[in-house]
The first five atom37 places (N, CA, C, CB, O) and aatype in JSON, in Angstrom:
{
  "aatype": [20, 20, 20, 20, 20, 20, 20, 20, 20, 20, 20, 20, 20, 20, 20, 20, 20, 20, 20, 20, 20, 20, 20, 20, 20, 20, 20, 20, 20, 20, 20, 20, 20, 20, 20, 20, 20, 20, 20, 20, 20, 20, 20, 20, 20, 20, 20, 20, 20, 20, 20, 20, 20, 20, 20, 20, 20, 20, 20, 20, 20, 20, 20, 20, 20, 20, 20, 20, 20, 20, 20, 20, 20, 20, 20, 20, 20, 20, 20, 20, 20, 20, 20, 20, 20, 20, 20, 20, 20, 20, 20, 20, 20, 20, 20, 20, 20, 20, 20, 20, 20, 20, 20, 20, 20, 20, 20, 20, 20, 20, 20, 20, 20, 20, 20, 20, 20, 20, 20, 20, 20, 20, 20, 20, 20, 20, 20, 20, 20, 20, 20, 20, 20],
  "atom_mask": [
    [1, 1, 1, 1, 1],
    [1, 1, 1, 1, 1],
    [1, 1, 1, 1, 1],
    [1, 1, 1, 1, 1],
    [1, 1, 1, 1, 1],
    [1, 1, 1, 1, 1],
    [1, 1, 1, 1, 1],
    [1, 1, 1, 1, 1],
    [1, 1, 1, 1, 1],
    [1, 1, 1, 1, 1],
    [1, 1, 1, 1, 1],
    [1, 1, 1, 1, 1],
    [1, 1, 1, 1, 1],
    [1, 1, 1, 1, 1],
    [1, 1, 1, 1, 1],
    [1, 1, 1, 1, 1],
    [1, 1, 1, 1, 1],
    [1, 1, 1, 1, 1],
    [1, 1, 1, 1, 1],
    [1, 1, 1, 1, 1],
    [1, 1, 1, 1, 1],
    [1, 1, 1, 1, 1],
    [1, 1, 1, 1, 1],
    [1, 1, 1, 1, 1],
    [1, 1, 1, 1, 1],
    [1, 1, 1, 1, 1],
    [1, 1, 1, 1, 1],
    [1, 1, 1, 1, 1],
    [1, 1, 1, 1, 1],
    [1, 1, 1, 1, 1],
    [1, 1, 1, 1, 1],
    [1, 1, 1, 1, 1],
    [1, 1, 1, 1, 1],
    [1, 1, 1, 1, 1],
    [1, 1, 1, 1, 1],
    [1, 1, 1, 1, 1],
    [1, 1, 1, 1, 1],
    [1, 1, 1, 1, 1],
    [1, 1, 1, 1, 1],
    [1, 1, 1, 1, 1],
    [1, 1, 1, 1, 1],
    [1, 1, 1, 1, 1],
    [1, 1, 1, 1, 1],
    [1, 1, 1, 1, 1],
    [1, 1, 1, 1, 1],
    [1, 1, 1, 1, 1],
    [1, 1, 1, 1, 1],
    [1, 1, 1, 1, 1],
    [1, 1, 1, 1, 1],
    [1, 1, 1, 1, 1],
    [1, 1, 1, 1, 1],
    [1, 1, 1, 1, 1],
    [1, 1, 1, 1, 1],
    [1, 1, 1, 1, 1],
    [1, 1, 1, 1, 1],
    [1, 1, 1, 1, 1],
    [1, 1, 1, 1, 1],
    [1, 1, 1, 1, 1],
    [1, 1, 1, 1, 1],
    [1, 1, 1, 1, 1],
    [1, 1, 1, 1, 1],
    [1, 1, 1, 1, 1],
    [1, 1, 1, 1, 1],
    [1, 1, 1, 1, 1],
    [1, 1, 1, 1, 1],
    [1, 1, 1, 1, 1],
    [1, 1, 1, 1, 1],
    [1, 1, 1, 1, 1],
    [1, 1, 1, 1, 1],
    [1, 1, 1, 1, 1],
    [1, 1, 1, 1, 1],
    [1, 1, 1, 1, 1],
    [1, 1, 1, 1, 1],
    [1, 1, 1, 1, 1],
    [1, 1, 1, 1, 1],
    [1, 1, 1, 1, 1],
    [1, 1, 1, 1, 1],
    [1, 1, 1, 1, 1],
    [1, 1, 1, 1, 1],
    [1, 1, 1, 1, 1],
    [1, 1, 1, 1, 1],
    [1, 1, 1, 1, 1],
    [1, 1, 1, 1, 1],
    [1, 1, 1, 1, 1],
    [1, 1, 1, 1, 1],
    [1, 1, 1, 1, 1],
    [1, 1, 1, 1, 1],
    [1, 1, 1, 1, 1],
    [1, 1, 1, 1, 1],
    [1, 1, 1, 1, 1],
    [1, 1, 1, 1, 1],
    [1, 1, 1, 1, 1],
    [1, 1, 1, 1, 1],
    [1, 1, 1, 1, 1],
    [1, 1, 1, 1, 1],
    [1, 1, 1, 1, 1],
    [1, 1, 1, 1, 1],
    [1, 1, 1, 1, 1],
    [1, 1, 1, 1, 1],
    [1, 1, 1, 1, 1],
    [1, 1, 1, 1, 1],
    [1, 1, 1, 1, 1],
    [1, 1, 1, 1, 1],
    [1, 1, 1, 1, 1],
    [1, 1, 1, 1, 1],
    [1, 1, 1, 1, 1],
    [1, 1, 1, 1, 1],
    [1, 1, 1, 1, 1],
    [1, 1, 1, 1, 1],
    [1, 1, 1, 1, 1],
    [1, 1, 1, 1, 1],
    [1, 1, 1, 1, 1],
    [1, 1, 1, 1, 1],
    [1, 1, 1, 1, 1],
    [1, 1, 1, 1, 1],
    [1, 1, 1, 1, 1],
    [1, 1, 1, 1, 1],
    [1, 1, 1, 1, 1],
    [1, 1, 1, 1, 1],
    [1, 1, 1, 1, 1],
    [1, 1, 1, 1, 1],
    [1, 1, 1, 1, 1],
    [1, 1, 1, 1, 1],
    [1, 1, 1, 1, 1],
    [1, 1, 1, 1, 1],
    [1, 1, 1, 1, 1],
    [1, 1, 1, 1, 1],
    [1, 1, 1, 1, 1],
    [1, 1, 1, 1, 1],
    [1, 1, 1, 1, 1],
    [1, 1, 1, 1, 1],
    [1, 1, 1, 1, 1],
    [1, 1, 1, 1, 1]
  ],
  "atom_positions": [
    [[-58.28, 135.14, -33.98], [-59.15, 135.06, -35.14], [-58.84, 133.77, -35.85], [-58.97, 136.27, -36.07], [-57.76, 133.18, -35.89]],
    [[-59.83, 133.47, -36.35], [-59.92, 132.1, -37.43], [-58.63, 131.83, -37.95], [-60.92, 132.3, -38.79], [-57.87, 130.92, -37.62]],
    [[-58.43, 133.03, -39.09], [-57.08, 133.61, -39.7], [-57.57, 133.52, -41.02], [-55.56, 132.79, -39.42], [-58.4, 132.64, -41.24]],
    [[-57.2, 134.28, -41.96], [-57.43, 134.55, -43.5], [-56.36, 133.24, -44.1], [-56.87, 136.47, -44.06], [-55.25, 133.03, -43.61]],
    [[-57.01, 132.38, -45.32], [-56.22, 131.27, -45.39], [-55.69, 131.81, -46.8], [-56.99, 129.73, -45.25], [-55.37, 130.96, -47.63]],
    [[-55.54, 133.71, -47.26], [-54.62, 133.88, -48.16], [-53.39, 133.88, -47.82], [-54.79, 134.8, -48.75], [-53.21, 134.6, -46.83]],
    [[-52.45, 133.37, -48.23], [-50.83, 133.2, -48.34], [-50.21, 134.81, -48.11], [-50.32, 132.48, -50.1], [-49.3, 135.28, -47.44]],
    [[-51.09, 135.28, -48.93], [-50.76, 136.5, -49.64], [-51.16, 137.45, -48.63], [-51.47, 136.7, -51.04], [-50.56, 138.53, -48.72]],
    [[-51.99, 137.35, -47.71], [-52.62, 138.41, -46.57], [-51.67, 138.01, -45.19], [-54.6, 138.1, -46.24], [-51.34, 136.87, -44.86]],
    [[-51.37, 139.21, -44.52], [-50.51, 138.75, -43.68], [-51.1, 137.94, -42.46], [-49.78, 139.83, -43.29], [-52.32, 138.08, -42.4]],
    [[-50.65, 137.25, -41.62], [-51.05, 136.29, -40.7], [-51.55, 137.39, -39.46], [-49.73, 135.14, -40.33], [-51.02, 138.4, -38.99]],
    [[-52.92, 136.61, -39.14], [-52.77, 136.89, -37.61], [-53.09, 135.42, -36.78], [-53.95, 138.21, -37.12], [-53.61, 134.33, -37.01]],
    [[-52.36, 136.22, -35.55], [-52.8, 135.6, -34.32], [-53.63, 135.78, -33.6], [-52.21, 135.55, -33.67], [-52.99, 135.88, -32.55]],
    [[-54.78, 135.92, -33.32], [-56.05, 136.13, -32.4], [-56.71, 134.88, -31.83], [-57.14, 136.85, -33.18], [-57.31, 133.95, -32.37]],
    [[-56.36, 135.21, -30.38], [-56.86, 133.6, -30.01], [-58.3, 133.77, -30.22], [-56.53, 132.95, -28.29], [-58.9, 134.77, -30.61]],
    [[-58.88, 132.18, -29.78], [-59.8, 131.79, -30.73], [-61.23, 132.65, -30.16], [-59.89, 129.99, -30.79], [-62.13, 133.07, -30.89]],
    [[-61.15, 132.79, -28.33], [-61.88, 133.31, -27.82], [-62.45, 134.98, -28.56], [-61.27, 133.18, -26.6], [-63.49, 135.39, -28.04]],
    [[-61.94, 135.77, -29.52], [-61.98, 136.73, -29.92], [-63.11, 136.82, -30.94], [-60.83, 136.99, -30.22], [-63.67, 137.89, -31.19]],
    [[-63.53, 135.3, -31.71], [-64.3, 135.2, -32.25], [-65.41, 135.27, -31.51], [-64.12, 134.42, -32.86], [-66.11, 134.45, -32.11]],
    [[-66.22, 135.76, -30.41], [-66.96, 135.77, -29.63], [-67.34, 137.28, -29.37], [-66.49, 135.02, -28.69], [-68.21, 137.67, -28.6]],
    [[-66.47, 138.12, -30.24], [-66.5, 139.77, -30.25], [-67.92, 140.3, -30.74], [-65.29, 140.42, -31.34], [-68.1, 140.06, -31.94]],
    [[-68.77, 140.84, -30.23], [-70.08, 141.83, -30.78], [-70.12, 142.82, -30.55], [-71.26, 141.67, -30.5], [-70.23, 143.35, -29.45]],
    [[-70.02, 143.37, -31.83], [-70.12, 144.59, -32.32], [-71.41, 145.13, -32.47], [-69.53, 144.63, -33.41], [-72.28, 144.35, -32.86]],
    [[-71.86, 146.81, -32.13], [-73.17, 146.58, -32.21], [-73.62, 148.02, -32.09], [-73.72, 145.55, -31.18], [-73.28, 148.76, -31.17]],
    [[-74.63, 148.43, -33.36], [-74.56, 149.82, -33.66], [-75.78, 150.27, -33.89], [-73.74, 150.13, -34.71], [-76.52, 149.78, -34.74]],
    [[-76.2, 151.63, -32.86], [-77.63, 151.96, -32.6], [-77.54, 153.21, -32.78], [-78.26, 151.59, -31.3], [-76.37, 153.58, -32.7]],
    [[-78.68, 154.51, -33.11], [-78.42, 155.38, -32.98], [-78.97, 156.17, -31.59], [-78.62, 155.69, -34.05], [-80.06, 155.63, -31.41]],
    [[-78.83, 156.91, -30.78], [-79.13, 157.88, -29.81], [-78.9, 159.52, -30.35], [-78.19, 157.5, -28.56], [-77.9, 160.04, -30.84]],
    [[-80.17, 160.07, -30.05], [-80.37, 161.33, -30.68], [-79.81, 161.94, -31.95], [-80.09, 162.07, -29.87], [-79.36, 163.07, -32.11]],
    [[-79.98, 160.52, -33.2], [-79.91, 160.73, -34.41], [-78.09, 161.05, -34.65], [-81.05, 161.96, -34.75], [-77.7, 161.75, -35.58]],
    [[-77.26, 160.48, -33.76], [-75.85, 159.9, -33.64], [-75.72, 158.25, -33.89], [-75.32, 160.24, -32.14], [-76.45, 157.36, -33.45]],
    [[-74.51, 158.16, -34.76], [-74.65, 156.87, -35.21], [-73.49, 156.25, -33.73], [-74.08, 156.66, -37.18], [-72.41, 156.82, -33.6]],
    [[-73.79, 155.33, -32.94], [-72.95, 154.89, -32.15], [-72.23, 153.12, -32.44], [-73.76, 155.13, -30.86], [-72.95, 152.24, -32.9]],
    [[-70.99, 152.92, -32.13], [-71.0, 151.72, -32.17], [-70.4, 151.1, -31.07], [-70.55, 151.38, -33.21], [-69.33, 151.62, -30.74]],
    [[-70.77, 150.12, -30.39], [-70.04, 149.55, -29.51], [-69.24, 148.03, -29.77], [-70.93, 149.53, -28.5], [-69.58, 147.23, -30.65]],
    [[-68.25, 147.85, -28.93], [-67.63, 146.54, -28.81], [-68.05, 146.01, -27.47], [-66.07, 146.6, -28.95], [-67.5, 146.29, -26.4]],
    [[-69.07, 145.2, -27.64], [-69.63, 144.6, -26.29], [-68.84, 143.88, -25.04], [-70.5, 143.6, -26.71], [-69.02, 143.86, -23.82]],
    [[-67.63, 143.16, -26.17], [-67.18, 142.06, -25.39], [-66.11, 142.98, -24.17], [-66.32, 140.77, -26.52], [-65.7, 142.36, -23.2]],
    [[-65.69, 144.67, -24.37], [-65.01, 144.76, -23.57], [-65.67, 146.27, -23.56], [-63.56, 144.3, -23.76], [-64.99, 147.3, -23.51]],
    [[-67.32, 146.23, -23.63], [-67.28, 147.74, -22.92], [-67.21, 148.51, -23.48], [-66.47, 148.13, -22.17], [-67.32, 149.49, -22.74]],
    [[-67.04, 148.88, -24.68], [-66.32, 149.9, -25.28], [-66.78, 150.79, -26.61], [-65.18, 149.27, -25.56], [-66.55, 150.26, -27.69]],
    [[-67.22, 151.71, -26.62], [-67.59, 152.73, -27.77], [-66.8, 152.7, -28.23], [-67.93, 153.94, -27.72], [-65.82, 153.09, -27.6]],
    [[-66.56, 152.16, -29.92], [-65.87, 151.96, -30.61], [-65.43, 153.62, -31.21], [-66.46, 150.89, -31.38], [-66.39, 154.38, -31.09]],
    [[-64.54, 154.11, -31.66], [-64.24, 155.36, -31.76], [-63.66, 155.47, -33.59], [-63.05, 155.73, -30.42], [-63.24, 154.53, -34.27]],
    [[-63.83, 156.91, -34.01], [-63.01, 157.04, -35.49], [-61.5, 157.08, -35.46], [-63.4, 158.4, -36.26], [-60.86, 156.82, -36.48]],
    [[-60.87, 157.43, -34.25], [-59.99, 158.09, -33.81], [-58.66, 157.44, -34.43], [-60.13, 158.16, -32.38], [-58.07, 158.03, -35.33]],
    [[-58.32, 156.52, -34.05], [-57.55, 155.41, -34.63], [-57.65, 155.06, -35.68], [-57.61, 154.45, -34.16], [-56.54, 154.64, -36.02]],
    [[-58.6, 154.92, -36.77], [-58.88, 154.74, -37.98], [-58.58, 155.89, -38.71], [-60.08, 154.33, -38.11], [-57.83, 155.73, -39.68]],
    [[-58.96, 156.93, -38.49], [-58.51, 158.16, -39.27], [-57.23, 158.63, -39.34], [-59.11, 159.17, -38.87], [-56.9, 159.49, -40.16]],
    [[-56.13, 157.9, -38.2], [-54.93, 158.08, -38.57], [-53.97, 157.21, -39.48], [-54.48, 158.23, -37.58], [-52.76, 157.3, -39.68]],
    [[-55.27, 155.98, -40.15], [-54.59, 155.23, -41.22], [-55.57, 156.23, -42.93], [-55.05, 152.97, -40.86], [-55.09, 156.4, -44.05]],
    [[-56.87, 156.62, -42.44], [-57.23, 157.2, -43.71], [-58.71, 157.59, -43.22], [-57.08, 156.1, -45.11], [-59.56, 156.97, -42.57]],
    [[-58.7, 158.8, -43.75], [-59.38, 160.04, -43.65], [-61.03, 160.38, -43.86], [-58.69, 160.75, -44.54], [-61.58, 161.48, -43.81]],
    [[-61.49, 159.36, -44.04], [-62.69, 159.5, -44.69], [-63.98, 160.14, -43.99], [-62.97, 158.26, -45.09], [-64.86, 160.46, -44.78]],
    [[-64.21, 160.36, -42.76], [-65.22, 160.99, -42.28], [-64.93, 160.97, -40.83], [-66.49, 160.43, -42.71], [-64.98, 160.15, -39.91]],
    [[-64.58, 162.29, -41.02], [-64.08, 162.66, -39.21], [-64.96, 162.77, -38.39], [-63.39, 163.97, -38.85], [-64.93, 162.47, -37.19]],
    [[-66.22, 163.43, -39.32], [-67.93, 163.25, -38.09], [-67.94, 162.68, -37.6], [-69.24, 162.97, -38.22], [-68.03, 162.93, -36.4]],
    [[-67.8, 160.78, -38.26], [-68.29, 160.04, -37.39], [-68.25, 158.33, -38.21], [-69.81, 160.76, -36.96], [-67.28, 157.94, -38.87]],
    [[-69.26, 157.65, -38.02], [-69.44, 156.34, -38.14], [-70.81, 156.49, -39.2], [-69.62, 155.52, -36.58], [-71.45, 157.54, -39.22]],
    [[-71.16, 155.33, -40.06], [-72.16, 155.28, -40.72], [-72.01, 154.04, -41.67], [-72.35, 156.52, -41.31], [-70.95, 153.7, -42.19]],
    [[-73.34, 153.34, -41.85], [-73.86, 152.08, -42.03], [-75.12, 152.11, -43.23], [-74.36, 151.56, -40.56], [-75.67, 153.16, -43.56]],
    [[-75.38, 151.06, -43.67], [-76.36, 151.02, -44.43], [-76.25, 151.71, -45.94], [-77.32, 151.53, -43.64], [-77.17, 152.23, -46.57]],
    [[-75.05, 151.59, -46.28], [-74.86, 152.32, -47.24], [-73.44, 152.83, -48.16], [-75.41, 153.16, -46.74], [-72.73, 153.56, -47.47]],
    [[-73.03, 152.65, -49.22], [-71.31, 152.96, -49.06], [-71.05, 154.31, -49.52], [-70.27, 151.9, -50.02], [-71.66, 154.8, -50.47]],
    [[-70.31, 154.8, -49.0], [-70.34, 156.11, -48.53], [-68.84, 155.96, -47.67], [-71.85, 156.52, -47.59], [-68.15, 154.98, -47.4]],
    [[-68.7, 157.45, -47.39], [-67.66, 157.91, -46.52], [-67.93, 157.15, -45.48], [-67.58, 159.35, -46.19], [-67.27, 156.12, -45.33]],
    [[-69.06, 157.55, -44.42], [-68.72, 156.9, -43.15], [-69.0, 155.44, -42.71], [-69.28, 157.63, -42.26], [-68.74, 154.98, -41.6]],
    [[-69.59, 154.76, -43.75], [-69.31, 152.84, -43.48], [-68.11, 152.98, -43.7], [-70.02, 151.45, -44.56], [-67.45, 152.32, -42.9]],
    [[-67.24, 153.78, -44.74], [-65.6, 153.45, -45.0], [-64.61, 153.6, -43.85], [-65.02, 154.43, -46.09], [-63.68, 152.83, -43.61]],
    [[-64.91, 154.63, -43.24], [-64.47, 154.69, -41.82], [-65.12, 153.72, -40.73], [-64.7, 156.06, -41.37], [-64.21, 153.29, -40.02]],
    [[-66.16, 153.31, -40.41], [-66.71, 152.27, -39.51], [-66.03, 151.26, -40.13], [-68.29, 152.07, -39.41], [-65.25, 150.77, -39.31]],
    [[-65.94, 150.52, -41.61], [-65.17, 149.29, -41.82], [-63.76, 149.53, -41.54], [-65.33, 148.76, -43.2], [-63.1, 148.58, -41.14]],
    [[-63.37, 150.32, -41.65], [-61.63, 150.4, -41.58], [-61.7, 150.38, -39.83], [-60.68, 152.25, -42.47], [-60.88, 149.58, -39.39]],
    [[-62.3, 150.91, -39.02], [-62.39, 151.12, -37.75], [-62.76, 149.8, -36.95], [-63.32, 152.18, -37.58], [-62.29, 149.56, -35.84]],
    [[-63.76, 148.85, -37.7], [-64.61, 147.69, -37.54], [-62.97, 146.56, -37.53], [-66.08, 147.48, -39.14], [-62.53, 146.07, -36.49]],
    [[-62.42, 146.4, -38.72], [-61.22, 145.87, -38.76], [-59.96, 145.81, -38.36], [-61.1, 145.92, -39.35], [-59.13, 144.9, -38.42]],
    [[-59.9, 147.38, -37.77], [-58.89, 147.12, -36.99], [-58.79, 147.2, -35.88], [-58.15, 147.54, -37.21], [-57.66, 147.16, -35.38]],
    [[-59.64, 147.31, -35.27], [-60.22, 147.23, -33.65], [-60.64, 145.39, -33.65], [-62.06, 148.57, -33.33], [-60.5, 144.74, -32.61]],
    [[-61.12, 144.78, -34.84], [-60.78, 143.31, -34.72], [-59.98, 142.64, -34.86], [-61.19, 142.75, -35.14], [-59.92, 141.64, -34.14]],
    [[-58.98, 142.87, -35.86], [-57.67, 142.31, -36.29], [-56.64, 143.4, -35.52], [-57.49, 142.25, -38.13], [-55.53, 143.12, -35.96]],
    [[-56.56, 144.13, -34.91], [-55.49, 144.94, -34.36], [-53.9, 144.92, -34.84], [-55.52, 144.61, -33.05], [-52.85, 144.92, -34.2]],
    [[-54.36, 144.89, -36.92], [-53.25, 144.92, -37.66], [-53.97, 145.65, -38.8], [-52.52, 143.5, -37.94], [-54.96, 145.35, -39.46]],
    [[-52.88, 147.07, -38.81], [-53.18, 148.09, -39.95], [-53.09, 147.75, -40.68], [-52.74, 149.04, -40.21], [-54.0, 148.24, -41.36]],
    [[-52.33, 146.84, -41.49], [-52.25, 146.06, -43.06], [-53.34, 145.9, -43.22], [-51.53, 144.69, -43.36], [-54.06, 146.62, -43.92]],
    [[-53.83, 144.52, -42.35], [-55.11, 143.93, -42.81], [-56.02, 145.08, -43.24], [-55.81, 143.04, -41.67], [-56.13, 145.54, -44.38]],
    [[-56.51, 145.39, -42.4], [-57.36, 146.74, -42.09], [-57.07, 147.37, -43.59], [-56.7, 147.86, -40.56], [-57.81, 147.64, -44.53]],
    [[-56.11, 147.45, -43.44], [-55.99, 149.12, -45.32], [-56.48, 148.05, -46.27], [-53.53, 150.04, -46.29], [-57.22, 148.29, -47.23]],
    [[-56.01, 146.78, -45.93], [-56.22, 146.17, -47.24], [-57.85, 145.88, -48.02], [-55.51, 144.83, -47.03], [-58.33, 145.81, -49.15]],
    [[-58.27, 145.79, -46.57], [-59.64, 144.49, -47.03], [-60.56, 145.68, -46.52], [-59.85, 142.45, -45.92], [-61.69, 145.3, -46.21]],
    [[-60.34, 146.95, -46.37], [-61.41, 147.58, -45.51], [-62.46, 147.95, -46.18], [-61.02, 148.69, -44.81], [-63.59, 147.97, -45.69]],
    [[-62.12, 148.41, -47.78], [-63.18, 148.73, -48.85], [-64.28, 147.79, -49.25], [-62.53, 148.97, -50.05], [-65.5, 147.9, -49.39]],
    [[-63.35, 146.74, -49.38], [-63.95, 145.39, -49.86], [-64.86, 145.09, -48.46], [-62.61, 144.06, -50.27], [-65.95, 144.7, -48.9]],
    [[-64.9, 145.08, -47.62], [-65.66, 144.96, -46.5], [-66.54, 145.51, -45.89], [-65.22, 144.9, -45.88], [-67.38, 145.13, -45.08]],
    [[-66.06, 147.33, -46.76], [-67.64, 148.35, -46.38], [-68.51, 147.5, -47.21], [-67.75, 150.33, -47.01], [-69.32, 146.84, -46.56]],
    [[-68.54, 147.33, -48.78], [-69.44, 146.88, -49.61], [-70.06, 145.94, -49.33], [-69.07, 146.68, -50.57], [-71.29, 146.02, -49.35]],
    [[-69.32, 144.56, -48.91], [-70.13, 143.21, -48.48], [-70.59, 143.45, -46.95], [-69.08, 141.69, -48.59], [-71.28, 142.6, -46.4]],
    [[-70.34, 144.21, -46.51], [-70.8, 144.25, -44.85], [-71.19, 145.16, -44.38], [-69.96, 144.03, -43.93], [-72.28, 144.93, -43.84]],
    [[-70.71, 146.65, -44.24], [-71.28, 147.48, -43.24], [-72.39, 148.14, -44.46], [-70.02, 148.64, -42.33], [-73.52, 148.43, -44.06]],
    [[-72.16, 148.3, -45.44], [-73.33, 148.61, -46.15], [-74.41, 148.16, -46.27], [-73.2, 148.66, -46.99], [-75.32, 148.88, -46.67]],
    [[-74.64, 146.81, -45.95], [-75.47, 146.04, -45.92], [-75.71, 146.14, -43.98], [-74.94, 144.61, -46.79], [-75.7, 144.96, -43.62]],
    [[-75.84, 146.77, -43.14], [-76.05, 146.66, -41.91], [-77.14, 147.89, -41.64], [-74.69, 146.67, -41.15], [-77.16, 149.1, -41.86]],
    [[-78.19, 146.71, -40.9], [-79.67, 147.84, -40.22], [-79.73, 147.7, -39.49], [-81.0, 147.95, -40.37], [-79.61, 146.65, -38.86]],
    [[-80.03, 149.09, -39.07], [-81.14, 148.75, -37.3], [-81.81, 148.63, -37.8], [-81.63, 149.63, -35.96], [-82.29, 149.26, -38.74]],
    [[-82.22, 147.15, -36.97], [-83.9, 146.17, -37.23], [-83.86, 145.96, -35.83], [-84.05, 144.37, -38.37], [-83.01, 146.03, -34.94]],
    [[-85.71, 145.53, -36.0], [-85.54, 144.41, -35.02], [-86.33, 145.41, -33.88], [-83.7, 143.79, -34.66], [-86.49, 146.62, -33.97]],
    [[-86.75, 144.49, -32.79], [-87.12, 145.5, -31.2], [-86.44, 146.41, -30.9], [-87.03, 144.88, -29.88], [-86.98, 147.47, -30.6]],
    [[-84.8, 146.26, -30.87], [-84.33, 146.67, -30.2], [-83.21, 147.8, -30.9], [-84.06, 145.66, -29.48], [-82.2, 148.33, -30.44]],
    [[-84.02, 147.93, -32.51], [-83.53, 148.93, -32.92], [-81.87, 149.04, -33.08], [-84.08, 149.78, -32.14], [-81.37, 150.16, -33.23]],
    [[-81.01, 147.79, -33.05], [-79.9, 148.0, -33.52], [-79.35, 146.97, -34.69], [-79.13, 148.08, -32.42], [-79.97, 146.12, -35.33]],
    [[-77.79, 147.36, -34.74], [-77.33, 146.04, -35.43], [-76.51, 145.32, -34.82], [-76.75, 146.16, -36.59], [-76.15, 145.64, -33.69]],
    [[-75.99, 144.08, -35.49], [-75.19, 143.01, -34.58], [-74.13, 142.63, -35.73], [-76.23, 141.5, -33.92], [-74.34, 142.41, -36.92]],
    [[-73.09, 142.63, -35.11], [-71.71, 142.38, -36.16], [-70.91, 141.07, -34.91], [-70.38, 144.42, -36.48], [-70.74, 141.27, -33.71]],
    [[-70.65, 140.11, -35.49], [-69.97, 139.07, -34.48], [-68.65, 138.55, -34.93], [-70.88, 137.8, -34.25], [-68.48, 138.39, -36.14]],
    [[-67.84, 138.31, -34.2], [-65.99, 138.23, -34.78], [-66.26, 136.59, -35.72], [-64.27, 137.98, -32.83], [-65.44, 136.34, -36.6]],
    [[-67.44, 135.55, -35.44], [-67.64, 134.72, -36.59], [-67.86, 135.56, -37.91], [-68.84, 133.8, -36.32], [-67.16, 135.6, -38.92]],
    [[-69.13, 136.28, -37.59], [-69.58, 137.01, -38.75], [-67.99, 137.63, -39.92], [-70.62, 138.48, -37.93], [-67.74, 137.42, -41.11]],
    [[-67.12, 138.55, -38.66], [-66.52, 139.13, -39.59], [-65.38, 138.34, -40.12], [-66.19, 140.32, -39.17], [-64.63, 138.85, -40.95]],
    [[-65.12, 136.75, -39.56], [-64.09, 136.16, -40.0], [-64.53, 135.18, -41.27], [-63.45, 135.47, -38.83], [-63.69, 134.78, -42.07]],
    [[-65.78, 134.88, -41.37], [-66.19, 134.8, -42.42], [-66.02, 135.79, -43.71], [-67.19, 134.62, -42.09], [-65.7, 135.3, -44.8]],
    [[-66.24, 137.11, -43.59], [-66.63, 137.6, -44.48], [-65.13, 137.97, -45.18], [-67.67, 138.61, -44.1], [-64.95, 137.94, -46.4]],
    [[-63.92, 138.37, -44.04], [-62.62, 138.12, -44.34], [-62.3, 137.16, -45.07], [-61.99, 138.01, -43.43], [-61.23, 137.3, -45.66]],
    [[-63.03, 135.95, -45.28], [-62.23, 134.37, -45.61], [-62.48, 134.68, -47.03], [-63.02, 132.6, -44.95], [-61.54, 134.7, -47.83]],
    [[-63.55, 134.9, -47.35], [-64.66, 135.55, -48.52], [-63.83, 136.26, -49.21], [-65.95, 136.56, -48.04], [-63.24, 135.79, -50.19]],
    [[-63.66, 137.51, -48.77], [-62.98, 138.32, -49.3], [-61.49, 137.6, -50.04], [-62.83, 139.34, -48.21], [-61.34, 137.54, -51.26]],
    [[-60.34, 137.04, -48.93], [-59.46, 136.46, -49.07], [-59.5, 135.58, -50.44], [-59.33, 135.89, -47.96], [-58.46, 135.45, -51.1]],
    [[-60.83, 134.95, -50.88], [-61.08, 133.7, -51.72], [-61.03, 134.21, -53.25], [-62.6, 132.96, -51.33], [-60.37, 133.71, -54.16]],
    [[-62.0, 135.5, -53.33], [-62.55, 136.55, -54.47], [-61.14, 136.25, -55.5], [-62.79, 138.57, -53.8], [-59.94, 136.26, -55.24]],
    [[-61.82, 136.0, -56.66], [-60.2, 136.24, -57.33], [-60.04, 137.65, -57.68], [-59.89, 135.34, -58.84], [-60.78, 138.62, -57.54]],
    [[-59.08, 137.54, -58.07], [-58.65, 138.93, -58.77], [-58.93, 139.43, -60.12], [-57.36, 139.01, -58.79], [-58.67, 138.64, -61.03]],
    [[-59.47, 140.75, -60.48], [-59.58, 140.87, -61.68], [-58.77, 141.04, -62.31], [-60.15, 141.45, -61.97], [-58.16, 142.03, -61.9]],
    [[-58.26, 140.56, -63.29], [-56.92, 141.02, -64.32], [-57.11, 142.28, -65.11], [-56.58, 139.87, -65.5], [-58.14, 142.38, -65.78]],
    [[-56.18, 143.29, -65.11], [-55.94, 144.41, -65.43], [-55.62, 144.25, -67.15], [-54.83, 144.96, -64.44], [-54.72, 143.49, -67.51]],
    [[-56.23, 144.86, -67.93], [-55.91, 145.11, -69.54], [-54.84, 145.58, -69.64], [-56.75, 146.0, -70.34], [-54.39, 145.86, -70.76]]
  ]
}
């Protein structure tokens, strides 16, 4: 991955080829599915729910809610394949990202790309902080 240029967020290493990751989420018989293109793979809750709990059904988009909270926490650490990151930025990332994600288009899905999400990480990383009263 790119890498988050906060000090303060822990480092990764993801070579660069990873930014080339598409993510990509359609529904079949009114099931929300998501896949990771670059290796095949139905992205799953499974792993995400053993960092935090939010919707064991399933996956869900377009909206913030329980299950974008689980698809972003799931979305992040199936990209960054570091639970920190992931707990940290995952909220902040349903809101600017999976909430904002439609099936459009012909082909009736959506498209999430490891540019897309290393951008939106950098973003996040930049946001200042609100100061507490």
């Amino acid at each position: 991955m790119s890498g988050i240029s906060n000090p303060h967020s822990h480092e990764q290493s993801r070579a660069s080829s990873d930014a080339d990751v598409v993510y990509v989420g359609y529904r079949r018989r009114g099931r929300a599915i998501v896949e990771n293109q670059s290796n095949q793979e139905k992205l799953t809750p499974e792993r995400s729910l053993e960092l935090a709990n939010h919707s064991p059904s399933g996956f869900e988009w377009g909206y913030s809610g329980s299950g974008p909270a689980q698809l972003a926490l799931a979305l992040l650490l199936d990209y960054t394949d570091d639970e920190d990151v992931a707990l940290a930025k995952y909220m902040d990332f349903k809101a600017k990202v999976v909430s904002q994600l439609e099936c459009t288009g012909p082909d009736g899905c959506w498209r999430l790309t490891g540019r897309e999400i290393d951008v939106a990480l950098r973003e996040l990383a930049d946001e200042p902080v609100a100061l507490s009263a």
